[in-house]
MIKOL-346864 format. One record per residue (C-alpha): x, y, z; residue number from 1. Coordinates in Angstrom, 3 decimals, decimal comma. Layout:
<recs>
<rec><x>X</x><y>Y</y><z>Z</z><resi>NUM</resi></rec>
...
</recs>
This chain:
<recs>
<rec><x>13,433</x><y>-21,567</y><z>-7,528</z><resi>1</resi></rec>
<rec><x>14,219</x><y>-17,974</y><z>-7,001</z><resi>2</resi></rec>
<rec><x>13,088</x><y>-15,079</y><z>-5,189</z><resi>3</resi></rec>
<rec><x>10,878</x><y>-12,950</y><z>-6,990</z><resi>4</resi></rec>
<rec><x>12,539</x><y>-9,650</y><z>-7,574</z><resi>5</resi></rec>
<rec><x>9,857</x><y>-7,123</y><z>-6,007</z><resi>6</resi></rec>
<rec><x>9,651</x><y>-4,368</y><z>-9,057</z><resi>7</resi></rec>
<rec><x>7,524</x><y>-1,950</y><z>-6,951</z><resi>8</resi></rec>
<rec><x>10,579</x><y>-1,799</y><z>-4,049</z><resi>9</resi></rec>
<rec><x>13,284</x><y>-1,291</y><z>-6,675</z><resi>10</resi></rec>
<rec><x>11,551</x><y>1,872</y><z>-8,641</z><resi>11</resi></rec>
<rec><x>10,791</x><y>3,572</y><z>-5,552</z><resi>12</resi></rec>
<rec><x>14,001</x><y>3,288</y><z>-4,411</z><resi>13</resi></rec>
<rec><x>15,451</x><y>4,714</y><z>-7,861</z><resi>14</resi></rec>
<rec><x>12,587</x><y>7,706</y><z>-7,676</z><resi>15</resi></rec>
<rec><x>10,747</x><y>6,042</y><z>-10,548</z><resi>16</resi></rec>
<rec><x>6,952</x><y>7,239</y><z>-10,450</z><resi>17</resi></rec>
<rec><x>4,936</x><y>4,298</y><z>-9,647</z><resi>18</resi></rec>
<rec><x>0,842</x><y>4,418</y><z>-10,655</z><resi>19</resi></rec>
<rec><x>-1,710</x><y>2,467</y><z>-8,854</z><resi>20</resi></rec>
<rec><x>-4,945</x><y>1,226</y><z>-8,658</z><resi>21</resi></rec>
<rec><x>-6,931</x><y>0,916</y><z>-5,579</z><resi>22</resi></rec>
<rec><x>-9,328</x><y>-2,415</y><z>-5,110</z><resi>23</resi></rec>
<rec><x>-12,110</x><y>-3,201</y><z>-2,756</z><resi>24</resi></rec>
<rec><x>-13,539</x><y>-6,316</y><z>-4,459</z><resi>25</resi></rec>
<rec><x>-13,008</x><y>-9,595</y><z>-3,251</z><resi>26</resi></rec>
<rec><x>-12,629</x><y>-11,090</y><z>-6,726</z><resi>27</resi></rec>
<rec><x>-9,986</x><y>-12,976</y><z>-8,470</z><resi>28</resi></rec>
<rec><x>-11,637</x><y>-12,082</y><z>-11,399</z><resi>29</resi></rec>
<rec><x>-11,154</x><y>-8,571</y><z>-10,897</z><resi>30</resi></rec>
<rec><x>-7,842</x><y>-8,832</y><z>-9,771</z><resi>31</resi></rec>
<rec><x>-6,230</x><y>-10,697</y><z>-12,468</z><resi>32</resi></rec>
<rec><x>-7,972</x><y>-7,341</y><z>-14,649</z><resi>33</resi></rec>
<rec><x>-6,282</x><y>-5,221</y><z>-12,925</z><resi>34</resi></rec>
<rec><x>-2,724</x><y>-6,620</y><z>-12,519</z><resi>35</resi></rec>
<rec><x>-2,768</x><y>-6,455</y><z>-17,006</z><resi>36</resi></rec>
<rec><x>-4,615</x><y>-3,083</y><z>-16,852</z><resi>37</resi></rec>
<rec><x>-1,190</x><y>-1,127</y><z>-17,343</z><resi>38</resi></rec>
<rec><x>-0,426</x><y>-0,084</y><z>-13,854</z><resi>39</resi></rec>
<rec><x>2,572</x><y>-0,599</y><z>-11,986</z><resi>40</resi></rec>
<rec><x>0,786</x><y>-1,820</y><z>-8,959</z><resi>41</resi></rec>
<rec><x>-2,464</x><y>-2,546</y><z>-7,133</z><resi>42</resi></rec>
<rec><x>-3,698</x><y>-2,371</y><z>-3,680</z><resi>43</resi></rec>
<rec><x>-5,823</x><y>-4,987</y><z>-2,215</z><resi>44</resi></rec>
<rec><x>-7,629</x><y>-3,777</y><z>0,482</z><resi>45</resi></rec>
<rec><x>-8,112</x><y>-5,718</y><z>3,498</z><resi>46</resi></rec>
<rec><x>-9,277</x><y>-2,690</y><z>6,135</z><resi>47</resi></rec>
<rec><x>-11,892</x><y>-1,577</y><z>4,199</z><resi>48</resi></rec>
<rec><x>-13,321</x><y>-4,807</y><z>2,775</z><resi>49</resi></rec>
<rec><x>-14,298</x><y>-7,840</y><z>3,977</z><resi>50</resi></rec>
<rec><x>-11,517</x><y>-9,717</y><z>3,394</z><resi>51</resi></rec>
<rec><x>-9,792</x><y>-12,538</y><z>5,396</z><resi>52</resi></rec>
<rec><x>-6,333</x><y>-14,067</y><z>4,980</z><resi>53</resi></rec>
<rec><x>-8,193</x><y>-17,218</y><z>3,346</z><resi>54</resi></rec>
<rec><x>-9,548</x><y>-14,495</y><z>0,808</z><resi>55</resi></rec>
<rec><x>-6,541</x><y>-12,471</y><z>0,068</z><resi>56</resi></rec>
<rec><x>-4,458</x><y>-15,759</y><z>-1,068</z><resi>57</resi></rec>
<rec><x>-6,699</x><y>-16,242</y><z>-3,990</z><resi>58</resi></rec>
<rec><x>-6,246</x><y>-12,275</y><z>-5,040</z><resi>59</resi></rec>
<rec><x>-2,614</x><y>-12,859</y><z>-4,856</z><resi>60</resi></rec>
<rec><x>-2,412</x><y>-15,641</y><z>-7,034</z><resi>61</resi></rec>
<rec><x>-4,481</x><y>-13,899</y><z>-9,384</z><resi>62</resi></rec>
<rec><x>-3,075</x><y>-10,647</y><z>-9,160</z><resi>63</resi></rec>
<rec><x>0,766</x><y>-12,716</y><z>-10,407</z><resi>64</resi></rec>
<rec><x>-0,895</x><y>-13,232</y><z>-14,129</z><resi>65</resi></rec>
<rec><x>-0,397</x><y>-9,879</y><z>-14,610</z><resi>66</resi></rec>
<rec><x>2,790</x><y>-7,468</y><z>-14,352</z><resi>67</resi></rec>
<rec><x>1,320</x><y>-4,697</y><z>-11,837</z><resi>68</resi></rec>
<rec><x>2,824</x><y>-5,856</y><z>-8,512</z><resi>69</resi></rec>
<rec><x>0,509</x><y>-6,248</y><z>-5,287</z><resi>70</resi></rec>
<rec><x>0,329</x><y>-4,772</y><z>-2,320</z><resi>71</resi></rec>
<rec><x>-1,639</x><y>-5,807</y><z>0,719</z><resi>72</resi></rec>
<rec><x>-3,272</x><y>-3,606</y><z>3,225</z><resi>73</resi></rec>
<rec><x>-4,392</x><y>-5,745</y><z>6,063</z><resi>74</resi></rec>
<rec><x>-6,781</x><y>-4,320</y><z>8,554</z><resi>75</resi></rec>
<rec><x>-4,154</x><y>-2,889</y><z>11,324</z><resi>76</resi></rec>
<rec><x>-0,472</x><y>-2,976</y><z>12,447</z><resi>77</resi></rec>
<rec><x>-0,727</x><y>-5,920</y><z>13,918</z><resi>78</resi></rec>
<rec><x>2,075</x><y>-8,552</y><z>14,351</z><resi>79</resi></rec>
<rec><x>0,403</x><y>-11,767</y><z>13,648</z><resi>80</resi></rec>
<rec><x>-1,855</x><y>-9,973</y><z>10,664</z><resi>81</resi></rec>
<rec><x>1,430</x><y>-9,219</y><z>8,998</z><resi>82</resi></rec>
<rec><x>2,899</x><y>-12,346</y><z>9,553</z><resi>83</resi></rec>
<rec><x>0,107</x><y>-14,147</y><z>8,075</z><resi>84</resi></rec>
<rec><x>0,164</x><y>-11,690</y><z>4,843</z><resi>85</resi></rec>
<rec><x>3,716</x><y>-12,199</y><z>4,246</z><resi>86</resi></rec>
<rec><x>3,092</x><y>-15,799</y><z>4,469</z><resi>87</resi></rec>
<rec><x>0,590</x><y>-16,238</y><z>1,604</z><resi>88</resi></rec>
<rec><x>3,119</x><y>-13,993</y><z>-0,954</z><resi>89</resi></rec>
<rec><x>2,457</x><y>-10,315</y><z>-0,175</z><resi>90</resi></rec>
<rec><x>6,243</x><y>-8,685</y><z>-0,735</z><resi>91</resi></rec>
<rec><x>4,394</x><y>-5,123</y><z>0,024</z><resi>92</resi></rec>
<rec><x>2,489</x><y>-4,559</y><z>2,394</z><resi>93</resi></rec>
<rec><x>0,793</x><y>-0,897</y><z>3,468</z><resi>94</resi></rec>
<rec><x>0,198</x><y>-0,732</y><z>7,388</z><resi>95</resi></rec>
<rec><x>-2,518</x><y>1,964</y><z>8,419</z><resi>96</resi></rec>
<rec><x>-3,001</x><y>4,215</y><z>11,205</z><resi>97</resi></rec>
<rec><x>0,587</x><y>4,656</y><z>11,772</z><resi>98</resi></rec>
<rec><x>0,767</x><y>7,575</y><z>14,644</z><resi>99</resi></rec>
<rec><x>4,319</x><y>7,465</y><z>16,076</z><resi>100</resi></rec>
<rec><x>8,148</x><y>6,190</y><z>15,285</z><resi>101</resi></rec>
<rec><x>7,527</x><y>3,363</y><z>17,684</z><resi>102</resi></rec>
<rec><x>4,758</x><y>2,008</y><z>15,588</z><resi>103</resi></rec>
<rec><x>6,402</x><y>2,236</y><z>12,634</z><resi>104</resi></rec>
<rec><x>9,223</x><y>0,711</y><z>13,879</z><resi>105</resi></rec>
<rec><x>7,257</x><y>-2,385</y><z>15,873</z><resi>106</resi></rec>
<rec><x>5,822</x><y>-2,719</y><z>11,505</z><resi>107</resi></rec>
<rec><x>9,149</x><y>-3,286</y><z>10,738</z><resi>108</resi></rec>
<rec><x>9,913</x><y>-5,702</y><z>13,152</z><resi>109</resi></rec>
<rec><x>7,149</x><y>-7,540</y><z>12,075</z><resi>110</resi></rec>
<rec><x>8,275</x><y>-7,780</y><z>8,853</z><resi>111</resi></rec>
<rec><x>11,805</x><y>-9,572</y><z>9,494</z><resi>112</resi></rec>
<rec><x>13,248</x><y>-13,094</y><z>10,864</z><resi>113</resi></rec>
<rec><x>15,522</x><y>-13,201</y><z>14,053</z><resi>114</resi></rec>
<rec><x>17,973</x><y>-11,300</y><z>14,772</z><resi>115</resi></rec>
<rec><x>16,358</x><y>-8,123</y><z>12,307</z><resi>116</resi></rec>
<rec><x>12,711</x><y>-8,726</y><z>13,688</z><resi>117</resi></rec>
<rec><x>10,291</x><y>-11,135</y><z>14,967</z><resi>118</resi></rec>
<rec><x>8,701</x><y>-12,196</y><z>12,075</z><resi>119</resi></rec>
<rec><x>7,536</x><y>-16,277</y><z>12,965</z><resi>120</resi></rec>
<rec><x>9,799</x><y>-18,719</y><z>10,974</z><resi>121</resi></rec>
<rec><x>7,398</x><y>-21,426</y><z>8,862</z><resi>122</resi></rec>
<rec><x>9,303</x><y>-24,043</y><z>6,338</z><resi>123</resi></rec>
<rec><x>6,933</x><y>-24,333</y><z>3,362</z><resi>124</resi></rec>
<rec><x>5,028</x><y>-21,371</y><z>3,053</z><resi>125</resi></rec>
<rec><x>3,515</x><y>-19,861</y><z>-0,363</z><resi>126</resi></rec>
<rec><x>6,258</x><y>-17,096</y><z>0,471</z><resi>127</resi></rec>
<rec><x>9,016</x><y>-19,459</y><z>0,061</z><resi>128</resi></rec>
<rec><x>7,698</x><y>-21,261</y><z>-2,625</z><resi>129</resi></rec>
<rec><x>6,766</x><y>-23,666</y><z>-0,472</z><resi>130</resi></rec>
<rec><x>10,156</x><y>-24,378</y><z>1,000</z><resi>131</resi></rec>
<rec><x>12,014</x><y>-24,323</y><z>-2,731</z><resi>132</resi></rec>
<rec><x>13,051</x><y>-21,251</y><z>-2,658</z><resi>133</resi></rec>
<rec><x>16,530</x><y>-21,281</y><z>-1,872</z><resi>134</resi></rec>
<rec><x>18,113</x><y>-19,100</y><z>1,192</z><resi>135</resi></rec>
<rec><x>14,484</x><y>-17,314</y><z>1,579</z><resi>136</resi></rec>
<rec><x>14,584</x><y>-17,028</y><z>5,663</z><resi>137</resi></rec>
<rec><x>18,184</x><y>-14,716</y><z>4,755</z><resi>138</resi></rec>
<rec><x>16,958</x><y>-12,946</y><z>1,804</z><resi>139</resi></rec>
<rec><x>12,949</x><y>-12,015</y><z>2,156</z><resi>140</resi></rec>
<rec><x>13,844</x><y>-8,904</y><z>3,710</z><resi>141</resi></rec>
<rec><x>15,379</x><y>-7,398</y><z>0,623</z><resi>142</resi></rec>
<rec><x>12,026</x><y>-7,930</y><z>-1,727</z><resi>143</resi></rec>
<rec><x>9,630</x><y>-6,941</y><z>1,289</z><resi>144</resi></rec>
<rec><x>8,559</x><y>-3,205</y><z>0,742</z><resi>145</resi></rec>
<rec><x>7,574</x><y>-1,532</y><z>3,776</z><resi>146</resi></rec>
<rec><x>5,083</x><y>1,051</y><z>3,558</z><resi>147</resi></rec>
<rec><x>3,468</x><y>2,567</y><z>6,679</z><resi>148</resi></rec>
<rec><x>0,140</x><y>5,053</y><z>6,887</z><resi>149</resi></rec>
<rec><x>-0,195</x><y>8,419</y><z>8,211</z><resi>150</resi></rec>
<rec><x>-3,406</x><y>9,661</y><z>8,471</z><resi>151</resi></rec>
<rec><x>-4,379</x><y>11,725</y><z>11,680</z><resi>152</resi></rec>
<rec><x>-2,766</x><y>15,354</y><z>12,646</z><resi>153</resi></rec>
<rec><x>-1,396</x><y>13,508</y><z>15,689</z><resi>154</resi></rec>
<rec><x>0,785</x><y>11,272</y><z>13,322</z><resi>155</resi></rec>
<rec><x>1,507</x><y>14,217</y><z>10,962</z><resi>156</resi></rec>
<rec><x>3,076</x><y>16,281</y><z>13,593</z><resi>157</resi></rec>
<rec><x>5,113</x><y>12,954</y><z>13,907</z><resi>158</resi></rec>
<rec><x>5,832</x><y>12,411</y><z>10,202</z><resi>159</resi></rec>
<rec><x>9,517</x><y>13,398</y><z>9,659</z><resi>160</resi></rec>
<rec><x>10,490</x><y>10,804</y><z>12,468</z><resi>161</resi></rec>
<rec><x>8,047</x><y>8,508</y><z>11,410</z><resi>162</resi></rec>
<rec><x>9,631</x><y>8,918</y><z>7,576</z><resi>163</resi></rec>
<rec><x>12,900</x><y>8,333</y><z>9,280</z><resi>164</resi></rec>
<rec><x>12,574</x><y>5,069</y><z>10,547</z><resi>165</resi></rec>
<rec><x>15,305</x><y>2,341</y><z>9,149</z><resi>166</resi></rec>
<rec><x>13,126</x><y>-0,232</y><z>7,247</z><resi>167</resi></rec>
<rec><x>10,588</x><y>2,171</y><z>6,129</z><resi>168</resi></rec>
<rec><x>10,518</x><y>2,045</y><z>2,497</z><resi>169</resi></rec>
<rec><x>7,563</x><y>5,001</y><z>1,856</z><resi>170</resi></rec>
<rec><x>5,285</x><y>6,380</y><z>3,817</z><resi>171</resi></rec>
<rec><x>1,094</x><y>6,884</y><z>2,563</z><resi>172</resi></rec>
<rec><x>-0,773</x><y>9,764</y><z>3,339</z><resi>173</resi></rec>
<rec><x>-4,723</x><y>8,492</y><z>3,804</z><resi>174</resi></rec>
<rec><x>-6,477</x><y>11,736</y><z>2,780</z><resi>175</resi></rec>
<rec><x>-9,983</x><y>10,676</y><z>3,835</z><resi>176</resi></rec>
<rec><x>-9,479</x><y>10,094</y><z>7,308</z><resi>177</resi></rec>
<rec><x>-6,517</x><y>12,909</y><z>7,554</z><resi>178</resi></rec>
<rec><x>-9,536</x><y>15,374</y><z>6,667</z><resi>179</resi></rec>
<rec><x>-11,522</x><y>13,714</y><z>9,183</z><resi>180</resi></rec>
<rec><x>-8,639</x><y>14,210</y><z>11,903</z><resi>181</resi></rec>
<rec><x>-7,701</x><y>18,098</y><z>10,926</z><resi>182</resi></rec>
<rec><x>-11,416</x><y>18,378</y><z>11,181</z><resi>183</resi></rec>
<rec><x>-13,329</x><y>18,735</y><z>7,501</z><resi>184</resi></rec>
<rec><x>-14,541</x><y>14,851</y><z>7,114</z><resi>185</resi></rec>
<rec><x>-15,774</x><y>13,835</y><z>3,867</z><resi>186</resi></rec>
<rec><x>-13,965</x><y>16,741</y><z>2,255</z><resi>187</resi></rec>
<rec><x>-10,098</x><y>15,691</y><z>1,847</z><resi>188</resi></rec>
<rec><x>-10,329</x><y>18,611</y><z>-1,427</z><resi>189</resi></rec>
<rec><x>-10,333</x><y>21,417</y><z>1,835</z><resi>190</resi></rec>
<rec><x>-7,354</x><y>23,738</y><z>1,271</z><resi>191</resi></rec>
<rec><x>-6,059</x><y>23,176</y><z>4,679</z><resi>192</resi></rec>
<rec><x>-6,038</x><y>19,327</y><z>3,887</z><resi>193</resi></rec>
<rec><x>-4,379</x><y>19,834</y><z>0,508</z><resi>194</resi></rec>
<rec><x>-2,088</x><y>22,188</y><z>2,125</z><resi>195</resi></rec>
<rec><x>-0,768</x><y>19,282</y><z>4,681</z><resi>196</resi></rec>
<rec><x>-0,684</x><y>16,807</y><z>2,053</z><resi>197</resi></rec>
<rec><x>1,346</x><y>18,933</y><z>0,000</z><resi>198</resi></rec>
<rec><x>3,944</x><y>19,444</y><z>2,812</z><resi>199</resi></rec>
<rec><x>3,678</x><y>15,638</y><z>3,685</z><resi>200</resi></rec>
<rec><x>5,399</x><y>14,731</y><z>0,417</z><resi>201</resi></rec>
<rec><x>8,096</x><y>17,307</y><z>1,432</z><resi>202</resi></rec>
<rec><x>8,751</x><y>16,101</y><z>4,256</z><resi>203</resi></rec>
<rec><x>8,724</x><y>12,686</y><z>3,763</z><resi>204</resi></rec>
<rec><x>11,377</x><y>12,618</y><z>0,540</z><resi>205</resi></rec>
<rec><x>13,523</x><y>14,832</y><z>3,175</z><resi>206</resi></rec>
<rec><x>13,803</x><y>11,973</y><z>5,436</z><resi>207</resi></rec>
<rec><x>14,727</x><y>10,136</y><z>2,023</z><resi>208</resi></rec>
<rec><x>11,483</x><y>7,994</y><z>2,172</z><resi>209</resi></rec>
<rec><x>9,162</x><y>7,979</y><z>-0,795</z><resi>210</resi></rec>
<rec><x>5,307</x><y>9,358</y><z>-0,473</z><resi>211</resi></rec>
<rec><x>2,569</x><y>7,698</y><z>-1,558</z><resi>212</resi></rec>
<rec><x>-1,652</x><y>8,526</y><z>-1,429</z><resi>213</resi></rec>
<rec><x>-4,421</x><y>7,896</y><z>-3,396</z><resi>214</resi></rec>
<rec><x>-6,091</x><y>9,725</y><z>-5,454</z><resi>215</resi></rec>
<rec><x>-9,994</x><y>9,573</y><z>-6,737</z><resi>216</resi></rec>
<rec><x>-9,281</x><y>11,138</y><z>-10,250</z><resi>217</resi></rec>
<rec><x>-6,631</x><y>11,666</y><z>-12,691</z><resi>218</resi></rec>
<rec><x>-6,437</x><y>15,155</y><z>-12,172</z><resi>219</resi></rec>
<rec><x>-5,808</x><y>14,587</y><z>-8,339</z><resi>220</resi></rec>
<rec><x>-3,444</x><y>12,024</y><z>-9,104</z><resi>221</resi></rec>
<rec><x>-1,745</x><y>14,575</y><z>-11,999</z><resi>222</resi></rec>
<rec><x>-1,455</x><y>17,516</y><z>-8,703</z><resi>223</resi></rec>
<rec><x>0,138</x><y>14,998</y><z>-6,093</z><resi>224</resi></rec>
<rec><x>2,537</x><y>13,398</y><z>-8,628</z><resi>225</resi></rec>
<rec><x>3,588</x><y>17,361</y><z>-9,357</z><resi>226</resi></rec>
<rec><x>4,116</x><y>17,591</y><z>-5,643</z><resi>227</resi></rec>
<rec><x>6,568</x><y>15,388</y><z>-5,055</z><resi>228</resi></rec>
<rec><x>4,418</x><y>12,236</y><z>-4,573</z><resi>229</resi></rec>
<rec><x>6,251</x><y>8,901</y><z>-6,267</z><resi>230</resi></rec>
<rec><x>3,914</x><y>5,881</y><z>-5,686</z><resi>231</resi></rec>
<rec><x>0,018</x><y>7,264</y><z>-6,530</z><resi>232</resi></rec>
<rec><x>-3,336</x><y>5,005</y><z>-6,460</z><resi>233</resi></rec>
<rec><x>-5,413</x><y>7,048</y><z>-9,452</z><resi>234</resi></rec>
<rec><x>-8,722</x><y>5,534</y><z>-8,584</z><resi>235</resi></rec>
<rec><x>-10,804</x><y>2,913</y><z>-6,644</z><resi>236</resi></rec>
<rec><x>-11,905</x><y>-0,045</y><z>-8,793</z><resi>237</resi></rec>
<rec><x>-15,013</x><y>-0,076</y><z>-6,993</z><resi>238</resi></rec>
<rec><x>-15,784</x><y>3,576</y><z>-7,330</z><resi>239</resi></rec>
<rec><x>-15,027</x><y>3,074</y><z>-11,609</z><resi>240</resi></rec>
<rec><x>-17,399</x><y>0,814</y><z>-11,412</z><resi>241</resi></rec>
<rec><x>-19,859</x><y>2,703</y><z>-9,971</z><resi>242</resi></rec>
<rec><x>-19,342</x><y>6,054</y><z>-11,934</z><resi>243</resi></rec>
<rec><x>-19,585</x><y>4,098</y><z>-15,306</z><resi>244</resi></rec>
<rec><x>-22,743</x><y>2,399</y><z>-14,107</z><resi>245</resi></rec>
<rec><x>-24,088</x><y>5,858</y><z>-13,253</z><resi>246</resi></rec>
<rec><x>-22,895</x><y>7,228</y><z>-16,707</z><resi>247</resi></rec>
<rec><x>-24,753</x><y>4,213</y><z>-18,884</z><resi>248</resi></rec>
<rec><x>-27,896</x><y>4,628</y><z>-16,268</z><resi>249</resi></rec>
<rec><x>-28,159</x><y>8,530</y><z>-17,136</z><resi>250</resi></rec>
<rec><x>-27,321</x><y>7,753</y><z>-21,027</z><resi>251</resi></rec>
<rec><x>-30,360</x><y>4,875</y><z>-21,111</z><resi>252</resi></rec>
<rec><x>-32,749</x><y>8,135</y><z>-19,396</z><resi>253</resi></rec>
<rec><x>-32,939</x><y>5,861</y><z>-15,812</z><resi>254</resi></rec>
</recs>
């Protein structure tokens, strides 16, 4: 059994755009939708939802029917959180509220065996194919993207260090709660926000890193892949849901 090649990793790493979708349900069925919908990856969102390691493994399995590969956001940077992610077959994982090198660094860790990191060592693990995949403790590291989150002025004024960090594969810029920080909540359209997320994706392909964020329309996600931005989430599934319901509500006169 072989490792599975992690797609995602490999196009940011060649500066191949890579277009997302964003979910918040805790539904197989949904997932499986979304990993044939025609993107080239999906977020499953474990901050922001109430999901639990016990729920994410069923997302993952669903989320392989498709080609879109999945990432995994647990709910912090957290060593055993990450450990347990990786376990269950995440090879991407997005770690928020990122503020300094250190903690970006201590992510990485996390994410690799002895001597590299301090990732715990388990034998038959969905990871490893349950112990059939062959040299997996030597080679995981290669197919494990890396992706850390900045998203308070505090880390911002940190970013090009932060971007810098060996084992950082890209760095994501949360645009709801960087408003919040630079001090316009609920309005991440401010031109002082769009001004720092602009210079974010600058500054983070300077440090030779690739930028990521999401966006909550195609026209945001058109502006921030002009800007320099390579991996993009173009909407919430949760929030298409909503809109369309909205739409068919105001069509039927309710």
């Amino acid at each position: 059994m072989e490792l599975k090649k992690n797609t995602f990793k490999a196009a940011l790493k060649e500066g191949r755009p890579q277009l997302g979708i964003w979910s918040s349900f805790c539904s197989p069925v949904v997932s499986e939708m979304l990993a044939n919908a025609g993107f080239d990856w999906t977020l499953i969102d474990a901050e922001h939802s109430p999901l639990e390691i016990a729920d994410l493994l069923p997302l993952l399995q669903a989320s392989a029917a498709g080609p879109a590969m999945p990432a995994v956001r647990p709910p912090w940077n957290d060593k055993v959180l990450i450990k347990r992610v990786l376990d269950i077959g995440a090879q991407t994982i997005l770690l928020p509220f990122v503020e300094n090198p250190e903690e970006a660094a201590a992510a990485v860790r996390a994410c690799r065996y002895p001597p590299d990191g301090i990732r715990g060592v388990a034998g038959a693990t969905r990871a490893s194919g349950y112990g059939k995949i062959k040299d997996y403790l030597h080679r995981a590291q290669d197919e494990i993207c890396i992706l850390v989150q900045v998203e308070t002025g505090a880390a911002l004024a940190q970013l090009s260090e932060i971007a810098s960090t060996d084992g950082v594969d890209g760095v994501f810029i949360g645009p709801s709660d960087l408003s919040a920080s630079l001090g316009h909540l609920g309005n991440p359209g401010h031109p002082d926000v769009q001004a720092a997320i602009k210079q974010a994706a600058q500054t983070i392909r300077a440090a030779g890193k690739a930028p990521g964020i999401l966006a909550v329309s195609a026209d945001d996600a058109r502006r921030y892949l002009d800007w320099g931005y390579l991996f993009v989430a173009c909407g919430i599934d949760t929030r298409i849901l909503s809109a369309g319901l909205d739409d068919l509500a105001k069509k039927m006169g309710r």
